[in-house]
VOPAGU-2260 file (C-alpha; in pm, 1 decimal, decimal comma):
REM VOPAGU-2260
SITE   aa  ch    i         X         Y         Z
SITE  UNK   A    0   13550,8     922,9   20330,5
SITE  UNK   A    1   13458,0    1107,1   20624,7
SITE  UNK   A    2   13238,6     904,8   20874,2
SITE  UNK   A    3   12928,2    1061,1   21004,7
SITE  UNK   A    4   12945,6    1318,1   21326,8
SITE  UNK   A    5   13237,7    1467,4   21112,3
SITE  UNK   A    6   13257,6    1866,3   21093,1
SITE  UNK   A    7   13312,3    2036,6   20766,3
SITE  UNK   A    8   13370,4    2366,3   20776,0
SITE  UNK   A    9   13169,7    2663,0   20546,9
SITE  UNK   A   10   13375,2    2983,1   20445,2
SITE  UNK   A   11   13059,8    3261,2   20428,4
SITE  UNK   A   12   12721,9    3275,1   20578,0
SITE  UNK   A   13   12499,7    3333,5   20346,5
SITE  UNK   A   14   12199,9    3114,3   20203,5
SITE  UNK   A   15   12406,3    2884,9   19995,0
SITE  UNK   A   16   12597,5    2817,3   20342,2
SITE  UNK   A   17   12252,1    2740,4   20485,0
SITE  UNK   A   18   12124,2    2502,4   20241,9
SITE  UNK   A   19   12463,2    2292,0   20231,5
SITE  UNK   A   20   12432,0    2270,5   20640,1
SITE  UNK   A   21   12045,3    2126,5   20603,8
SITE  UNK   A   22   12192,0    1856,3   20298,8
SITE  UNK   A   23   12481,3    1767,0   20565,1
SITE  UNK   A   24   12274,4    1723,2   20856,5
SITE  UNK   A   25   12039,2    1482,1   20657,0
SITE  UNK   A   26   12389,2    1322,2   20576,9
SITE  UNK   A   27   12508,2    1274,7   20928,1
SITE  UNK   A   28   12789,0    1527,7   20953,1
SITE  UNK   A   29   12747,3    1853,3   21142,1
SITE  UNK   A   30   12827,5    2212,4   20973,4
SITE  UNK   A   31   13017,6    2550,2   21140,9
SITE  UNK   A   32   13058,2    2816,0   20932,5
SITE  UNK   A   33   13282,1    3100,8   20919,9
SITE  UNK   A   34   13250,4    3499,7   20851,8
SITE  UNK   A   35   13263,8    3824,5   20949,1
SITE  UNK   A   36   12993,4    3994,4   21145,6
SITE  UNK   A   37   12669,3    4075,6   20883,9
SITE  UNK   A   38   12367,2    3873,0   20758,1
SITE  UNK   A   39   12471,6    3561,2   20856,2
SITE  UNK   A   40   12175,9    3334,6   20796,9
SITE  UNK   A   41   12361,2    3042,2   20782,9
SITE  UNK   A   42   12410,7    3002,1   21122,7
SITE  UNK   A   43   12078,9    2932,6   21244,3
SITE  UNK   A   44   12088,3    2596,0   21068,6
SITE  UNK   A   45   12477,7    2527,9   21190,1
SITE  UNK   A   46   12613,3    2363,3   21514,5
SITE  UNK   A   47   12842,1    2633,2   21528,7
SITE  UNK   A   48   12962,0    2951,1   21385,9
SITE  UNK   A   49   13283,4    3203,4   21405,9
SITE  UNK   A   50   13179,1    3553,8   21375,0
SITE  UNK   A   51   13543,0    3717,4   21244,4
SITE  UNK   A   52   13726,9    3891,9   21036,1
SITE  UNK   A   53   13892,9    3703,8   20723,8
SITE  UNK   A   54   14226,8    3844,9   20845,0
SITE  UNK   A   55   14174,7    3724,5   21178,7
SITE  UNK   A   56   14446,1    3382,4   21103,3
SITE  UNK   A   57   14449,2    3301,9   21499,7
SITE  UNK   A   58   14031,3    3281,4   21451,1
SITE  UNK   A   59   14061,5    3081,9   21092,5
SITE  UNK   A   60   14341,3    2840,9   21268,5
SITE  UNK   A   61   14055,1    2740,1   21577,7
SITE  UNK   A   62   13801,0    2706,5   21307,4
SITE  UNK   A   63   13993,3    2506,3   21084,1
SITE  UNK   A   64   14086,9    2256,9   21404,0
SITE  UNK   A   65   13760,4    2242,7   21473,1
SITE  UNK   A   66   13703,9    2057,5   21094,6
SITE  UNK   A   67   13775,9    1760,2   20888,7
SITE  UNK   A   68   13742,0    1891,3   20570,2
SITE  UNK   A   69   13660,1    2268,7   20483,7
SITE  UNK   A   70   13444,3    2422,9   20197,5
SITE  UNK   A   71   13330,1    2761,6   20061,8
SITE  UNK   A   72   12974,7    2895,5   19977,9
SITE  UNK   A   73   13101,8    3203,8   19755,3
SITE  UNK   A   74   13389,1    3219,8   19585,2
SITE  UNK   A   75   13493,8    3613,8   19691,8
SITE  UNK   A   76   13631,1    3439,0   20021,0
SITE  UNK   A   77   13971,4    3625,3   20034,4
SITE  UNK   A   78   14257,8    3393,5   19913,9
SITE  UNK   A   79   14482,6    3460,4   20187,3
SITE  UNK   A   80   14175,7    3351,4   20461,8
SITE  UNK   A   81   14174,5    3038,6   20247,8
SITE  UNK   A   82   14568,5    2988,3   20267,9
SITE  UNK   A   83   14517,0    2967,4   20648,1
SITE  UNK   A   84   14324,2    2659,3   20604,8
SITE  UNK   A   85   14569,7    2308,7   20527,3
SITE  UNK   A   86   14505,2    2280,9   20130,5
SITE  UNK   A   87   14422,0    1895,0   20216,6
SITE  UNK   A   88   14145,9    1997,1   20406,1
SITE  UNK   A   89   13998,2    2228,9   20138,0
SITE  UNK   A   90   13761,6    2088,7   19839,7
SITE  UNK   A   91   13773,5    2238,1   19612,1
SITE  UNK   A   92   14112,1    2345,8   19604,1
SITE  UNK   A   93   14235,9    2704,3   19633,1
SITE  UNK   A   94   14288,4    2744,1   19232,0
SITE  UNK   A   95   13919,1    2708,8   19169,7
SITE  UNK   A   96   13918,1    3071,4   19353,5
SITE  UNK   A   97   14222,6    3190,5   19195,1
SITE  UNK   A   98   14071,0    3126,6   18877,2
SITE  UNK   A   99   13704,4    3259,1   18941,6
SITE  UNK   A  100   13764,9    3567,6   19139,9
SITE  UNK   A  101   13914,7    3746,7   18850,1
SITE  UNK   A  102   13755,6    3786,3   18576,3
SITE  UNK   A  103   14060,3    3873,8   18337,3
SITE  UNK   A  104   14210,2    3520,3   18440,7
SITE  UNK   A  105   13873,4    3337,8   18410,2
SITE  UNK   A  106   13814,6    3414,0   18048,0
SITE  UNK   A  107   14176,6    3349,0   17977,0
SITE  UNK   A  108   14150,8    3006,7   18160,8
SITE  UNK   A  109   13872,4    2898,9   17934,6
SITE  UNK   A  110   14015,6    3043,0   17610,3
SITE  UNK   A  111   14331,9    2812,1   17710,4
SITE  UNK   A  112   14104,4    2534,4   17717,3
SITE  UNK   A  113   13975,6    2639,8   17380,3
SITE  UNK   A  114   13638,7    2786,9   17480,9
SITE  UNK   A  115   13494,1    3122,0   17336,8
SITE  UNK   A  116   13439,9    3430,4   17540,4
SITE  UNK   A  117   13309,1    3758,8   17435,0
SITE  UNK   A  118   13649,4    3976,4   17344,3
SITE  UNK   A  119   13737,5    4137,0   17640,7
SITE  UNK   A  120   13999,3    4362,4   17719,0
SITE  UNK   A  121   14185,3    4431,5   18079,7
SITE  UNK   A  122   14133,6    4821,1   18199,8
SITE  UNK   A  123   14334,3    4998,2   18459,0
SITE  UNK   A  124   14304,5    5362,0   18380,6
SITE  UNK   A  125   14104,7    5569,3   18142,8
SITE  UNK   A  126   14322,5    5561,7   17869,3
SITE  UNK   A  127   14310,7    5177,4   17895,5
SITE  UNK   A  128   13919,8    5195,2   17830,0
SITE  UNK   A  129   13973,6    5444,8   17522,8
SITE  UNK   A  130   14197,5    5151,9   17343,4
SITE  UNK   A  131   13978,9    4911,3   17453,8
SITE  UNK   A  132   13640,5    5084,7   17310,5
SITE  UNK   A  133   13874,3    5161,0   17012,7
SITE  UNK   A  134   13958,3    4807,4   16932,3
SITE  UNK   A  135   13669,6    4639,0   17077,7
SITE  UNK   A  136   13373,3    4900,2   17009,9
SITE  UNK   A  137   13052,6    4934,9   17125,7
SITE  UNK   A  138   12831,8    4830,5   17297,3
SITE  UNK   A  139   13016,5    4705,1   17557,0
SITE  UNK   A  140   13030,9    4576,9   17939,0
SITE  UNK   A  141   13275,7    4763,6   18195,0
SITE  UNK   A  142   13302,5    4517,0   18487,7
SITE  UNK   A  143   13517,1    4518,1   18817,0
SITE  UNK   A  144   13742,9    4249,8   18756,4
SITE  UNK   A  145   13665,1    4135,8   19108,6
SITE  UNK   A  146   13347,8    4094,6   19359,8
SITE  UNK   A  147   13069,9    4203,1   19122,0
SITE  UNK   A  148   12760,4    3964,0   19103,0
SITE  UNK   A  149   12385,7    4019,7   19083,8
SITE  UNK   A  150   12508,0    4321,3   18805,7
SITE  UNK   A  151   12691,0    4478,0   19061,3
SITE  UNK   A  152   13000,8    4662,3   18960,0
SITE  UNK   A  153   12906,4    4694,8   18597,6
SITE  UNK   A  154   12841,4    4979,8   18371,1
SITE  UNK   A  155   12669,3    4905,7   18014,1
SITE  UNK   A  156   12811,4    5152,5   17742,7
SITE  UNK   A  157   12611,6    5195,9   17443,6
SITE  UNK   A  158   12862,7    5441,6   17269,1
SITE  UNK   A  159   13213,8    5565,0   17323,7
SITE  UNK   A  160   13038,0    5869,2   17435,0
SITE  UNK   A  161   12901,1    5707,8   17764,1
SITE  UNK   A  162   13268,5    5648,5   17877,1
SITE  UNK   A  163   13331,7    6006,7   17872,0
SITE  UNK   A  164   13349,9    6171,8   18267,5
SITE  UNK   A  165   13298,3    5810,8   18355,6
SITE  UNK   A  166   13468,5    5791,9   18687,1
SITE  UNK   A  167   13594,9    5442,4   18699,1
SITE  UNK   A  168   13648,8    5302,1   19015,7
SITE  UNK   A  169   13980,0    5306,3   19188,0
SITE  UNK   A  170   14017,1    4882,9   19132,3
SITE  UNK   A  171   14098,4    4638,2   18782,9
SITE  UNK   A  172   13808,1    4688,0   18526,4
SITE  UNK   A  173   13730,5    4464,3   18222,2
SITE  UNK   A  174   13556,8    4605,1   17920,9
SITE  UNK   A  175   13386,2    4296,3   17748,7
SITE  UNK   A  176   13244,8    4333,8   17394,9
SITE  UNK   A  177   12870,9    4282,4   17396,5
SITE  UNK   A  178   12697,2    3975,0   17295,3
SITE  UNK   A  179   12388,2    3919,7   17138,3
SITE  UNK   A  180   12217,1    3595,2   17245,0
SITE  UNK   A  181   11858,3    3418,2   17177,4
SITE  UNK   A  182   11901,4    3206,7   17555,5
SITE  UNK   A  183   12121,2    3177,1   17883,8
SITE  UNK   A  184   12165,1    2842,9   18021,3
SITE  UNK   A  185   12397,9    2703,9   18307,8
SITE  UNK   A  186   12610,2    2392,8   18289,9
SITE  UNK   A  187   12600,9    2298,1   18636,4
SITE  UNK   A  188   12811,9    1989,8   18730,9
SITE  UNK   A  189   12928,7    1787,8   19056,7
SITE  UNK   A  190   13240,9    1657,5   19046,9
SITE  UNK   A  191   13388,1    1351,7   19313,6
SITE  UNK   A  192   13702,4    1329,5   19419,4
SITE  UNK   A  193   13786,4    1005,2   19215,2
SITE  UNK   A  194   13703,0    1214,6   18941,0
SITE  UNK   A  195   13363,1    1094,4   18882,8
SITE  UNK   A  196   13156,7    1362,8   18716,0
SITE  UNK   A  197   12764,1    1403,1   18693,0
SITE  UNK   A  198   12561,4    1667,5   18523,6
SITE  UNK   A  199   12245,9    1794,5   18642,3
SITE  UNK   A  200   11984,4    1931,4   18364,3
SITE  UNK   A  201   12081,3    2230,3   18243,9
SITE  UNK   A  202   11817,9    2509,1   18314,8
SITE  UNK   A  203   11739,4    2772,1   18095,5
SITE  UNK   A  204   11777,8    3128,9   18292,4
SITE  UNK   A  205   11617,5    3475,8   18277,3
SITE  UNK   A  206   11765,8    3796,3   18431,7
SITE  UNK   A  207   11594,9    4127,0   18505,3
SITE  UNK   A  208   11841,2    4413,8   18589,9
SITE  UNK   A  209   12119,2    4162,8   18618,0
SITE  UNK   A  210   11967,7    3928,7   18864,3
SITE  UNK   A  211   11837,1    3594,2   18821,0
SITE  UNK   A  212   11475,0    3553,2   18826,6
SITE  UNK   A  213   11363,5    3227,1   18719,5
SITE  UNK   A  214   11563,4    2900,7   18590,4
SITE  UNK   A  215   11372,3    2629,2   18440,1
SITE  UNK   A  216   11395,6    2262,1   18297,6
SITE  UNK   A  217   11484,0    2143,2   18100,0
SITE  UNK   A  218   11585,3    2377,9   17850,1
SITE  UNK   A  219   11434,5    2413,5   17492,1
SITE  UNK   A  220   11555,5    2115,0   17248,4
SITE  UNK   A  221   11697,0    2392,9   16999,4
SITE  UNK   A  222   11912,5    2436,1   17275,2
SITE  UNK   A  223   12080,2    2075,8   17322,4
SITE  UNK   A  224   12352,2    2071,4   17079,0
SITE  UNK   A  225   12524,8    2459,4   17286,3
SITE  UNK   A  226   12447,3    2222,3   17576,3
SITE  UNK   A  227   12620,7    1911,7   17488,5
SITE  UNK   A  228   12949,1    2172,6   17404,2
SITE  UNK   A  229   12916,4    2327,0   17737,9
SITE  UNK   A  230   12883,3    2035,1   17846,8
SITE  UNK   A  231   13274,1    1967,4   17710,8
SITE  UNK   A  232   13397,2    2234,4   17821,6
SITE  UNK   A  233   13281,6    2260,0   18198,1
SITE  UNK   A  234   13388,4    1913,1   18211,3
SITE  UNK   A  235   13746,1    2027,9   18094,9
SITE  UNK   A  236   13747,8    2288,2   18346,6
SITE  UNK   A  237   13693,1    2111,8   18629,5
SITE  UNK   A  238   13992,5    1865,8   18530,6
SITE  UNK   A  239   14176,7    2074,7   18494,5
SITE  UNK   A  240   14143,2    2277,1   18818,4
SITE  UNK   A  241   14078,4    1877,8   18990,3
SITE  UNK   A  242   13787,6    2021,4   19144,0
SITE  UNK   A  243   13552,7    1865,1   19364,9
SITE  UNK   A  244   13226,1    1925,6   19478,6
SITE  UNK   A  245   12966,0    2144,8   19225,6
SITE  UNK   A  246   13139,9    2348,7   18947,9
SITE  UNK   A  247   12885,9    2593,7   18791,7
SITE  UNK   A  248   12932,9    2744,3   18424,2
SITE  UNK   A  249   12709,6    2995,2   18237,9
SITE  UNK   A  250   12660,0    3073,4   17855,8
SITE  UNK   A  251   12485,3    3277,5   17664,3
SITE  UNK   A  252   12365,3    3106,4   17328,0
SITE  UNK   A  253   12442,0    3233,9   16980,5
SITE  UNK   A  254   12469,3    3147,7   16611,2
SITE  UNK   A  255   12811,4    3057,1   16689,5
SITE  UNK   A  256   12766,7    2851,8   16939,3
SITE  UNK   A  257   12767,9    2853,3   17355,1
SITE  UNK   A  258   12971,1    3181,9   17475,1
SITE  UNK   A  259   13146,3    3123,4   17848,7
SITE  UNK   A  260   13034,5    3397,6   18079,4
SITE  UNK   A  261   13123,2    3325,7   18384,8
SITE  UNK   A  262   13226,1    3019,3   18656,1
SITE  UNK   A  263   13134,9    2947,8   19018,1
SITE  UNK   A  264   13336,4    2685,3   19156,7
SITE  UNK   A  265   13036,5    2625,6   19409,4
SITE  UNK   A  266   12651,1    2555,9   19432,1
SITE  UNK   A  267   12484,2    2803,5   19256,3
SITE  UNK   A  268   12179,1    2997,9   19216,4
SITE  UNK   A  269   12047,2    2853,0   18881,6
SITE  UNK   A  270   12070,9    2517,3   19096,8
SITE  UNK   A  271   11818,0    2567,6   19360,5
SITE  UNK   A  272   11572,9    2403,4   19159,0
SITE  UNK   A  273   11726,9    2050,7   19243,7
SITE  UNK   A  274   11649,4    2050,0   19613,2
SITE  UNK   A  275   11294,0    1960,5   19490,3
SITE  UNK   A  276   11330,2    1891,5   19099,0
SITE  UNK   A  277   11597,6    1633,2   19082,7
SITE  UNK   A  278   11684,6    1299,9   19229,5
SITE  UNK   A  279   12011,1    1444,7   19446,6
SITE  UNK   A  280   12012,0    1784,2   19504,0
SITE  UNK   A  281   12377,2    2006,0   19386,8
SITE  UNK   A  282   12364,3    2093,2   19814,2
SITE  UNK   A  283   12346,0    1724,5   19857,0
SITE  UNK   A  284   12628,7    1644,7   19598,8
SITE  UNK   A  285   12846,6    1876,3   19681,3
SITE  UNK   A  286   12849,0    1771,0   20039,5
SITE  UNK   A  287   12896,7    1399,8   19912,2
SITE  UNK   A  288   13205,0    1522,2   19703,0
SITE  UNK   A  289   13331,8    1731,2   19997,7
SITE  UNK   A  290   13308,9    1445,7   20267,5
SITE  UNK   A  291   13434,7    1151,4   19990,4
SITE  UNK   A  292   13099,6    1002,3   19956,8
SITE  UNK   A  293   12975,4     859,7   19601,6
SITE  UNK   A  294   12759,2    1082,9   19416,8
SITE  UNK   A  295   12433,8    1088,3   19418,9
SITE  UNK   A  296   12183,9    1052,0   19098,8
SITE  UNK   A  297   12076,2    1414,1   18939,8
SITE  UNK   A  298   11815,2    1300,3   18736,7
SITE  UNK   A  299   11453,0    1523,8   18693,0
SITE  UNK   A  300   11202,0    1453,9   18887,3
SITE  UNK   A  301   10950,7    1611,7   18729,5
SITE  UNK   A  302   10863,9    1653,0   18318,0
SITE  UNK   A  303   10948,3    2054,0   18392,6
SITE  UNK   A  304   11058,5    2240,6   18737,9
SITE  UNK   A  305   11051,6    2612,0   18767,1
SITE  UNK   A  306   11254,7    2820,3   19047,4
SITE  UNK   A  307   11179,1    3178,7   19065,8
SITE  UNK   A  308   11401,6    3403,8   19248,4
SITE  UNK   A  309   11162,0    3578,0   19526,8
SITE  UNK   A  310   11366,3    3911,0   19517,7
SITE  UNK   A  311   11320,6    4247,2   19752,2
SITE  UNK   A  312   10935,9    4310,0   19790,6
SITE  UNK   A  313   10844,6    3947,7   19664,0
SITE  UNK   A  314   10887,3    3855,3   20043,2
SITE  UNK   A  315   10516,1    4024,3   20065,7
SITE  UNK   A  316   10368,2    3729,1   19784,2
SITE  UNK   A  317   10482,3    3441,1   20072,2
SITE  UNK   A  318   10117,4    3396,5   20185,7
SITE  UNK   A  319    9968,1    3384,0   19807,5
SITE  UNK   A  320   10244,1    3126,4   19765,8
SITE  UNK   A  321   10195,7    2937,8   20060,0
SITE  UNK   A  322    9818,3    2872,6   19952,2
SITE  UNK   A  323    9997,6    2654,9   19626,3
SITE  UNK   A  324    9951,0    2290,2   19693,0
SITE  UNK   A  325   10248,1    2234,4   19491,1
SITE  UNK   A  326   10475,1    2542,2   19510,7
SITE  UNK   A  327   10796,7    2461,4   19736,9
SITE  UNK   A  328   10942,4    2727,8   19935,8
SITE  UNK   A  329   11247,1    2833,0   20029,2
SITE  UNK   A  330   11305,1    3157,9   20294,4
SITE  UNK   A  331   11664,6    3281,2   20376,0
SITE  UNK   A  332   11579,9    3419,0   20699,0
SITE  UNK   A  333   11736,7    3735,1   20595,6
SITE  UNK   A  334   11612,1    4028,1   20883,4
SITE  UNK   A  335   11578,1    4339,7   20595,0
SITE  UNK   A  336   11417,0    4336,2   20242,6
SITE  UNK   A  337   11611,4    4574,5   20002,8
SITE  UNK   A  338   11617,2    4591,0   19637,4
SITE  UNK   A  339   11803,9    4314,8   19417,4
SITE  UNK   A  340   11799,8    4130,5   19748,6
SITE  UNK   A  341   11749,6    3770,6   19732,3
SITE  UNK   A  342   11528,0    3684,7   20052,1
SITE  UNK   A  343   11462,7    3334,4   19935,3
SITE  UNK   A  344   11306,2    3116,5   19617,3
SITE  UNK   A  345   10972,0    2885,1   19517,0
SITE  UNK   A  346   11026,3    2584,2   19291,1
SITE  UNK   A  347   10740,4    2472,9   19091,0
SITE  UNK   A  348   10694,1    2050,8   18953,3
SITE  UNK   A  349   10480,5    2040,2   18650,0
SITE  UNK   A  350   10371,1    1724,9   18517,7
C-alpha cells in the first residue's frame, strides 16, 4: 500500500493521464507523467513531467526512479518503453498490453476464454484479404492490427469489389466479418490487487463516424441478461491477465448474445461519466488499485447520467453549456480543435 506523498508514474499525456493525476492528488500521492514531445495536457495537472522519446531507456530509467509504482493511460505505449520499467512497479502488468495492442491476439485471447468475436481473419498482403473476403464475405471491417482507435485505421467494405486497387497499408491488417447489432455497451471493471473486483454500471454507447459520442446509464433492461455475460467474461479476462487497476471491455449486442469487440486494459472513455455519476469514480479506482488501496464503491448516483463526447467544433457550445445548472464539464486543455478530436466531455444527472 503506498503511503501518501508517493509518486506513481503515467506512461502518455493525454486526458486520461490528466484525470488520473486530479483523482491522485485528492488521494495524497503526487503524479509525473511520461511522453514524447506533442499535446501533452496532462502535465499541467502533474508535479512533474519527462518530455522524451519512448526509446530514450536512459530517460525511462530517471523516470522510473523517480516512482513507486508506474501506470499507463493508453495502451499503444510501446512494449519495449514498458520493459524499461521493473515489472513490480507496473500495474497492470505488461501482458495486459501484449494482449490489447494487437488485435489478432485480442480476439484469440477471448475466444480461449470461450467468448464470441465476430470471425476475423489475419491479413498481410492482398492475396491474404482475397481468402479472407472469400471465406468470410462481405460486408466486412479491414483494421490495422495495431494503433487504430476513434475509427482510425479502418476501411468498411461493402463488397469484394471495394477491396479491389485498395492499397493496404504497409503494417498487419485484420478483416473482421461484420456484425449486425440492436446496442453497444461497455463492461467496465476495476480490479485490486488482492483480486477484489467491482463493476461499475454498464453504459449504453453511441458512435458517429467511429467515435464515441454519448454513453449513458444505465442501460436498457432488455439489455441485462448480454450484460450479466459480459459481465463473465471481462471478469475472466482480467484473471487471467491478474490485472489491476480498470479493465474496460466493449460488445455489441445481438440475437446471439454479447459479441467482444475490443479491450482497454485502462480507464476508458465510456467511463467518464463516473467522475460525477457514480459513488468512486474508474480515475479514482484505478489509482486505489495502482497504489494498493481498497476499492472504492461504484454505485449510481443518479436514476440516469449522460456523458457526451464534446468533439472538434463542440468546443464553440462551452458557453451554452456553462449556462446548465446541472451540466458538469470537463475541458482537456487541448491548444487546436480538429475534426474527430476529443477536446473534452459534459455529464448530465437526471433524476
Amino acid at each position: 500500500m503506498l503511503k501518501p506523498g508517493a509518486t506513481i508514474g503515467i506512461l502518455g499525456g493525454g486526458q486520461l493521464g490528466r484525470m488520473m493525476a486530479v483523482a491522485a492528488a485528492q488521494l495524497g500521492y503526487r503524479c509525473i507523467g511520461y511522453a514524447p514531445e506533442g499535446d501533452n495536457v496532462a502535465a499541467e495537472v502533474s508535479a512533474d513531467f519527462f518530455t522524451n522519446r519512448w526509446d530514450d531507456t536512459a530517460a525511462l530509467a530517471a523516470f522510473a526512479k523517480s516512482c513507486d509504482a508506474v501506470t499507463w493511460e493508453f495502451e499503444n505505449v510501446p512494449l519495449a518503453a514498458v520493459e524499461a520499467i521493473p515489472a513490480a512497479m507496473l500495474a497492470p502488468a505488461k501482458i495486459a498490453l501484449e494482449k490489447a495492442q494487437d488485435r489478432f491476439y485480442e480476439k484469440n485471447f477471448i475466444r480461449d476464454l470461450g467468448g464470441k468475436t465476430a470471425a476475423f481473419a489475419r491479413v498481410d498482403s492482398p492475396f491474404d484479404l482475397e481468402s479472407a473476403l472469400d471465406r468470410l464475405g462481405a460486408p466486412g471491417i479491414l483494421k490495422t492490427r495495431r494503433d487504430g482507435y476513434d475509427g482510425k485505421g479502418q476501411w468498411r467494405l461493402s463488397s469484394a469489389r471495394d477491396a479491389d486497387g485498395l492499397r493496404l497499408p504497409e503494417q498487419q491488417l485484420i478483416y473482421e466479418e461484420f456484425i449486425e447489432f440492436s446496442a453497444e455497451f461497455s463492461v467496465i471493471l476495476v480490479r485490486g490487487r488482492d483480486g477484489d473486483t467491482k463493476f461499475w454500471d454498464s453504459p449504453l454507447n453511441v458512435h458517429e463516424g467511429g467515435i464515441l459520442r454519448t454513453s449513458t446509464v444505465p442501460a436498457p433492461a432488455d439489455l441485462s441478461g448480454q450484460i450479466k455475460q459480459a459481465r463473465k467474461l471481462a471478469s475472466e479476462a482480467a484473471d487471467a491477465l491478474n490485472h489491476v487497476g480498470v479493465l474496460t471491455c466493449e460488445f455489441f449486442a445481438t440475437g446471439a448474445g454479447p459479441i467482444f469487440n475490443e479491450m482497454a486494459p485502462r480507464v476508458h472513455n465510456s467511463g467518464h461519466w463516473t467522475i460525477e455519476g457514480a459513488v468512486t469514480s474508474q480515475f479514482e479506482n484505478h489509482i486505489r488499485a495502482v497504489a494498493g488501496l481498497p476499492l472504492g464503491d461504484t454505485s449510481l448516483r443518479a436514476p440516469r447520467v449522460t456523458m457526451e463526447n464534446l468533439i472538434g467544433d463542440d468546443i464553440k457550445r462551452i458557453d451554452t453549456i456553462r449556462a446548465e445548472p446541472a451540466a458538469h464539464l470537463h475541458l482537456y486543455g487541448k491548444n487546436r480543435a480538429a475534426e474527430g478530436r476529443k477536446m473534452g466531455h459534459v455529464t448530465r444527472l437526471e433524476g
